[in-house]
C-alpha positions in Angstrom: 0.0 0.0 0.0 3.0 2.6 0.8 3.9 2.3 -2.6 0.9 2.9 -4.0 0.1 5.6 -2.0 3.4 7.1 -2.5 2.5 7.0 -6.8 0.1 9.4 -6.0 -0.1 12.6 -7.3 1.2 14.8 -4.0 -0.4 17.3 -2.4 0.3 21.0 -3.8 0.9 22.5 0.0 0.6 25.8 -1.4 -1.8 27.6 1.9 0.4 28.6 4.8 -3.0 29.5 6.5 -4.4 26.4 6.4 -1.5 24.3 7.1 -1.0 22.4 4.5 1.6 19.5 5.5 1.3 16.3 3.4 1.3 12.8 4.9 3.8 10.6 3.7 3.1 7.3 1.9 4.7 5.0 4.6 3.3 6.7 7.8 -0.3 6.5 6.2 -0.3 3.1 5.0 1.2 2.3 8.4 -1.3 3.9 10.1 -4.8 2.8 7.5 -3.4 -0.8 8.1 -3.0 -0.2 12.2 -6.9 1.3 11.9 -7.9 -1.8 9.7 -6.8 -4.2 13.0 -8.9 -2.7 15.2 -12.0 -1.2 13.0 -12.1 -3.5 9.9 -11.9 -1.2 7.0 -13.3 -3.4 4.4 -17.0 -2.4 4.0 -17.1 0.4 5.5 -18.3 3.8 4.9 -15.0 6.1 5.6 -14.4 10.1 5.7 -11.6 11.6 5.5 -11.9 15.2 6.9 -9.2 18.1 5.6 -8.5 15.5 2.7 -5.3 17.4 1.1 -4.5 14.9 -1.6 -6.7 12.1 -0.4 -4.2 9.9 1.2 -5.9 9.1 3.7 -8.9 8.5 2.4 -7.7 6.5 -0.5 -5.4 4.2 1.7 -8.6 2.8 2.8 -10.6 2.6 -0.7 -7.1 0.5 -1.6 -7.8 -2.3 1.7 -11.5 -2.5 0.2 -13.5 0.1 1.7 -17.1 0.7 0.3 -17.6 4.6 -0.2 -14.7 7.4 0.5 -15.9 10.8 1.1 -13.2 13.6 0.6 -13.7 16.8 2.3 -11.4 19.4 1.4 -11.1 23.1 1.5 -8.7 24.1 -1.1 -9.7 24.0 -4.9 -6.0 23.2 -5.6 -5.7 20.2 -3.4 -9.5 19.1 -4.9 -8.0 19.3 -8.0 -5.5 17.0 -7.1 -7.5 14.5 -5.1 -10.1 14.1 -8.8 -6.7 13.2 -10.2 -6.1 10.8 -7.8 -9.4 9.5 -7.9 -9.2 8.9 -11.6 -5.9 6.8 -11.3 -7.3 5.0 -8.8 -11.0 4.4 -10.6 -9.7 1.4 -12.4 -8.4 -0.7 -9.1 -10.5 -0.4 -6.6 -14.4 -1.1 -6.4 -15.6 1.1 -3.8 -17.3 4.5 -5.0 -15.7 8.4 -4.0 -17.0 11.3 -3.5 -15.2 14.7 -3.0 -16.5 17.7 -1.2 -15.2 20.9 -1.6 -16.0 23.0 1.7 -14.2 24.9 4.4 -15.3 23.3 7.5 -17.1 25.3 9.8 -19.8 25.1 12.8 -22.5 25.7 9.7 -21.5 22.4 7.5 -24.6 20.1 7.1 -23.7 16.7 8.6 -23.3 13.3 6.4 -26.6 12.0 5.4 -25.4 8.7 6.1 -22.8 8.4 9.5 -19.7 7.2 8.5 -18.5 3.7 10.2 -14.8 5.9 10.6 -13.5 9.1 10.3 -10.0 9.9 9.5 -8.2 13.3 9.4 -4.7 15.0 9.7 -6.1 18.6 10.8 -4.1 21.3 11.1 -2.7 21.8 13.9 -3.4 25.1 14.8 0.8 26.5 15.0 0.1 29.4 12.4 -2.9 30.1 13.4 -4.4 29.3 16.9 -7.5 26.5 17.1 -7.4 26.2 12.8 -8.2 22.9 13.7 -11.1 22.8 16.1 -13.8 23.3 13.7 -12.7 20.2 12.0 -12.1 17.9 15.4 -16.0 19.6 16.8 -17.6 18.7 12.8 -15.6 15.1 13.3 -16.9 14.7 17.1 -20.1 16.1 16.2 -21.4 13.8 13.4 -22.1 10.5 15.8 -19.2 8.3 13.7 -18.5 5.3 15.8 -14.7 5.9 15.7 -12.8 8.9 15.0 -9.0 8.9 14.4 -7.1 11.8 14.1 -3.6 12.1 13.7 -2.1 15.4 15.7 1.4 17.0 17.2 2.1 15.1 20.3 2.2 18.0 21.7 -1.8 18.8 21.5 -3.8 18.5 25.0 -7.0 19.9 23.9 -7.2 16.9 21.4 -8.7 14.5 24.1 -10.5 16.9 26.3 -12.2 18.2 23.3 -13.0 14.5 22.2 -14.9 13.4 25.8 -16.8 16.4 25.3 -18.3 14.7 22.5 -18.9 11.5 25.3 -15.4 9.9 23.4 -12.7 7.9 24.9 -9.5 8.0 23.5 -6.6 5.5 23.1 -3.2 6.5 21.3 -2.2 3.7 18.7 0.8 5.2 17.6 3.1 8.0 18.3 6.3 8.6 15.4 8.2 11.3 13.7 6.1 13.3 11.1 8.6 14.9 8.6 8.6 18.5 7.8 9.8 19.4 3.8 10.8 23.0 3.8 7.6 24.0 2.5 6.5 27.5 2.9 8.9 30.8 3.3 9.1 30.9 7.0 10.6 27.3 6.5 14.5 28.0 7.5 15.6 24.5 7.9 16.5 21.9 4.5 14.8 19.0 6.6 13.1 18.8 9.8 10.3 16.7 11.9 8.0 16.5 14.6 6.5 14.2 16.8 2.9 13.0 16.1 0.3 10.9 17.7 -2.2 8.9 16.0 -5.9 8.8 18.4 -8.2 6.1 18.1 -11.1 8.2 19.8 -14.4 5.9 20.6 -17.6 5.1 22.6 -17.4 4.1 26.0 -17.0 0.3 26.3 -15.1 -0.5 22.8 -11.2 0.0 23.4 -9.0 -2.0 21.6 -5.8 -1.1 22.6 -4.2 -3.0 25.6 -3.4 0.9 27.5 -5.7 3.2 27.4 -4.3 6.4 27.3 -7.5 8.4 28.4 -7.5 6.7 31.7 
């Protein structure tokens, strides 16, 4: 799956506002194969939230999910994610469908829940809580499982999720690698640490520690 994801076309990172910071093939075929242990992709109705170039999304449409909803904010990175969708059309049988909306408190809800949301929000480091409306819209829609990848550095991830009435359970923390991007960008390579939440109902953990405890 990393390599497949990897022949994708990438995503064009050209907003500084909205944070644009693509996920690499490895980590998210790493991490759509960790969230296929525990939630079962196959079947399933997924959305990816804050799609950027659909990785995420797509990762899962690859291990045989049923529908793939892409919501993204950025006609650019849309662009890119139809492309993507086209290359993809021919190998996979599950249907897509891309969204092109900036999240916000006022975004109608699914029709139909989604079995799992996935999202890599922004983080909110150039500008402060960019990614809350995206985590309360995720929390909000009544999705069985949310996971979100985030800087390990976040708090408010998991004390925003319970007051949604989820618990949350870290599957996997790693270095998230930061291409020199943007202008304010002063270093050739660079990383940060990351955590990837498995936020759920009450009762269905599936991690041996729980890390909301």
């Amino acid at each position: 799956m990393a390599i497949e994801l990897s022949k994708l076309r990438p995503h064009p990172c050209t907003s500084v506002e909205l944070e644009q910071y693509a996920t690499e093939g490895d980590l998210a075929a790493y991490w759509i194969l960790g969230i296929d242990q525990v939630d079962q992709v196959e079947g399933k109705r997924i959305l990816d939230i804050g799609a950027g170039n659909g990785i995420l999304g797509f990762g899962c449409l690859l291990i045989g999910a049923q529908h793939i909803t892409l919501l993204e904010a950025d006609s650019q990175a849309v662009e890119t994610i139809e492309a993507n969708a086209e290359r993809l059309s021919t190998r996979c049988e599950g249907t897509v469908e891309i969204i092109q909306e900036h999240v916000t408190s006022q975004t109608e809800k699914p029709v139909l829940i989604p079995d799992i949301v996935v999202m890599n929000p922004p983080w909110g480091v150039q500008t402060a809580k960019a990614d809350r409306p995206l985590l309360e819209y995720a929390f909000s829609i009544g999705a069985p499982v949310v996971h979100v990848l985030h800087s390990a550095r976040s708090k408010h991830v998991q004390a925003l999720g319970r007051d949604y009435g989820y618990e949350s359970e870290a599957m996997l923390e790693t270095e998230f690698r930061l291409p020199p991007t943007y202008l304010h960008h002063t270093k050739k390579k660079a990383s940060t640490t990351v955590r990837c939440w498995r936020f759920h109902r009450p009762g269905d953990a599936k991690l041996l520690e729980d890390e909301d405890a």
